[in-house]
N, C-alpha and C positions, 0 to 999 in steps of 0.2 A: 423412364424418368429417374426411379431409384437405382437404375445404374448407372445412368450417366454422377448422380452426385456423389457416388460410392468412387468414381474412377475420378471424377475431380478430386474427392478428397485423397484418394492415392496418390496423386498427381501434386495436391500440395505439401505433403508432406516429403515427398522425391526434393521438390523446389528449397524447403525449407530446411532440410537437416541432409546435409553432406554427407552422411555416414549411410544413410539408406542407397543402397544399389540396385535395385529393381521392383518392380510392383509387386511380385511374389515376395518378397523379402517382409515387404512394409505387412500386406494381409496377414503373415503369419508370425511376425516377430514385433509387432510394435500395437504396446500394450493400448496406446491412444486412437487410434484406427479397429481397433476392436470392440475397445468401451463406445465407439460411435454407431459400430454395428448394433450393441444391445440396447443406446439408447434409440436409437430409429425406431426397431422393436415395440420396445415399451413406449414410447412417445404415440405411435399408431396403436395400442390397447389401452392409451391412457384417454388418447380422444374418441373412441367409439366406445367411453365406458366402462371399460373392464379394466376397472384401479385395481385391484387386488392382482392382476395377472399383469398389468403393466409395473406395480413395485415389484412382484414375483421377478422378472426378467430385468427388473433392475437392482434387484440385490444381486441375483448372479453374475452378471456384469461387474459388478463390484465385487464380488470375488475373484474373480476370475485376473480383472486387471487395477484393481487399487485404486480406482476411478469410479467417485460417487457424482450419477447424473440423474436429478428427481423426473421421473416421466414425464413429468409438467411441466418443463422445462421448454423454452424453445430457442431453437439451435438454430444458425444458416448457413450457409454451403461453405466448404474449405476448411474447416475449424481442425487445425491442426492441435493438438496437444504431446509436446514431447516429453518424455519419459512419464510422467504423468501420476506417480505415485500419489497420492494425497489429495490430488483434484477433487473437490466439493463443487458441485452445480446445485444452486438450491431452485425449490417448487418454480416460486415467480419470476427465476433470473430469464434474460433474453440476449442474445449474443448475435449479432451480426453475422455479417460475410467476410470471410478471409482473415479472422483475427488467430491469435496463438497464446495458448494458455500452457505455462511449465508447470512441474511439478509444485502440488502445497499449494498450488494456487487455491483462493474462499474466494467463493461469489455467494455470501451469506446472509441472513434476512437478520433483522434486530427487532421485527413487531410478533412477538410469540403469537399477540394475541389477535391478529389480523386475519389468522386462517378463518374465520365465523362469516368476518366483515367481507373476506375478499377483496382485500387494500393488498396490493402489491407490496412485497416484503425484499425483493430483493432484486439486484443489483440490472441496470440495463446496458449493454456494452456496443459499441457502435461496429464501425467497419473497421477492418485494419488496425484493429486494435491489439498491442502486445504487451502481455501480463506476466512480469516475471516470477520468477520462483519463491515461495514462501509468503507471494505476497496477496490482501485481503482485500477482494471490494467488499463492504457493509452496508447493508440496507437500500432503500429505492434510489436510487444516486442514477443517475446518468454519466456515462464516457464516452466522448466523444469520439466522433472519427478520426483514426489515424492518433490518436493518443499511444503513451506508453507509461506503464505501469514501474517502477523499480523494486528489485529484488526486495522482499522483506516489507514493504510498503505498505499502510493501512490506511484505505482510500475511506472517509469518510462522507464527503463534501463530491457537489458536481466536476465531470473532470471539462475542461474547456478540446474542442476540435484541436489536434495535433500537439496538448500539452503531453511534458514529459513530467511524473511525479513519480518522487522519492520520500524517503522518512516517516517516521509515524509522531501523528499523524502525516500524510505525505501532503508535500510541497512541490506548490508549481516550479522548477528550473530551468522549465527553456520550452521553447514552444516553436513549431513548426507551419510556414505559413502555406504549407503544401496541404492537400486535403490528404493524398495518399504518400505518405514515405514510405523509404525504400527499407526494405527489410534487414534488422538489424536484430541476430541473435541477443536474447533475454533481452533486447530493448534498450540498452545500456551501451553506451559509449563512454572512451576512458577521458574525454574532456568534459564533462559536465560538471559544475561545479559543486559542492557540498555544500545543500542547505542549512547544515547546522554551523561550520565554519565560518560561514560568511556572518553572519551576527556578533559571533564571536571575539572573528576581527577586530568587527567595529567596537567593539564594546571595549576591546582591549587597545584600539585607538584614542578613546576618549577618556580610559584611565591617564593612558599616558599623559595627552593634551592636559588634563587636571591636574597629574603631578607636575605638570612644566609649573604653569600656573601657580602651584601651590607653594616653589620652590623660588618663585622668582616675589611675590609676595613677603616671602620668612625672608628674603634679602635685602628688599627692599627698607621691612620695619624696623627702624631704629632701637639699639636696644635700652631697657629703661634701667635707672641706676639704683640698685635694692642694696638698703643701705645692714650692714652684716655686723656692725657694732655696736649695736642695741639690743640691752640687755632684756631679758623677756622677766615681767613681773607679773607674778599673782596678783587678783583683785586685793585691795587693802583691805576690805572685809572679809575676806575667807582666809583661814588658815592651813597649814597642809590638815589637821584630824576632822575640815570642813565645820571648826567655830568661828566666829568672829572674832574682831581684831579685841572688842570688848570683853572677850568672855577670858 
């Protein structure tokens, strides 16, 4: 059984990344198919007990390929991670089948103090899900199946089945009504539109609309007649040294 999922995830990463040329290629050359082997490892000494020799094999691992996967972590079949430098998987995250994590991706917990309690700290990721580079899930949040992540993106909030989010925090921009879509390098297409643009727009529509408005207003008001040949006079009781007109 752990070599059939060792050869599927060989298998997906051939599928995924055009550059890999053979199965040998991918075992010895790709840092993400590696840190998979150490987390397997430590993940089976973390659940029969032996924390200390399960973090043990998970710091080397993380030396070894730049890829931080907490033993307690649970993973499911196909998890392709490419180039994979900066990858954080924390204690409580869970990850699906078939999903793709790039490099700098955070799947990171926000309850320091949960470890006691045993409250889930971090993030759950569904099927088919693809997280691009730089970008953060935080805290016990669910993602949906077939979701995608956008580069740089700090996912706070539940992600809905087959949304696409971007920005920080990230926002929903388009949502897919397929349960599984088709694979799309970093998760990002060049027609999707800019969540932060779009507001902007508008905002910058209803300036406009107001100066129409405010122009057609100042043309309309008749102007009043200020009369410019009246002479301006001090009170009759003050003087300019501030006495009276008596003193």
């Amino acid at each position: 059984m752990l070599l059939k999922n060792l050869r599927d995830e060989i298998d997906a990463t051939l599928a995924r990344d055009p550059a890999a040329r053979s199965r040998l290629e991918v075992v010895l050359c790709y840092p993400g198919f590696q840190a998979l082997l150490y987390y397997r490892a430590a993940h089976w000494l973390w659940k029969h007990r032996w924390y200390l020799a399960g973090r043990f094999v998970s710091h080397v691992g993380r030396i070894a390929t730049g890829i931080e996967i907490h033993p307690g972590a649970c993973i499911g079949r196909r998890l392709f991670i490419d180039h994979g430098m900066g990858v954080v998987i924390g204690e409580t995250a869970e990850i699906g089948d078939d999903c793709t994590l790039y490099h700098g991706v955070t799947l990171g917990g926000t309850r320091p103090s949960a470890d006691q309690t045993g409250q889930k700290r971090h993030p759950t990721i569904g099927n088919d899900v693809i997280i691009s580079s730089g970008a953060q899930v935080l805290g016990p949040v669910h993602v949906g199946n077939g979701a995608r992540i956008g580069a740089a993106s700090v996912v706070l909030k539940d992600v809905p089945d087959g949304a696409t989010m971007v920005g920080i925090p990230a926002r929903q921009v388009a949502r897919r009504s397929e349960a599984r879509p088709e694979f799309v390098p970093y998760g990002i297409t060049a027609e999707l539109p800019d969540p932060i643009a779009r507001p902007l727009n508008a905002l910058l529509d209803e300036v406009q609309a107001l100066r129409a408005r405010v122009n057609e207003l100042e043309s309309n008001r008749s102007p009043q007649a200020v009369p410019v040949d009246t002479p301006l006079r001090m009170p009759a009781s003050v003087s300019g040294n501030g006495c009276t007109a008596e003193d």
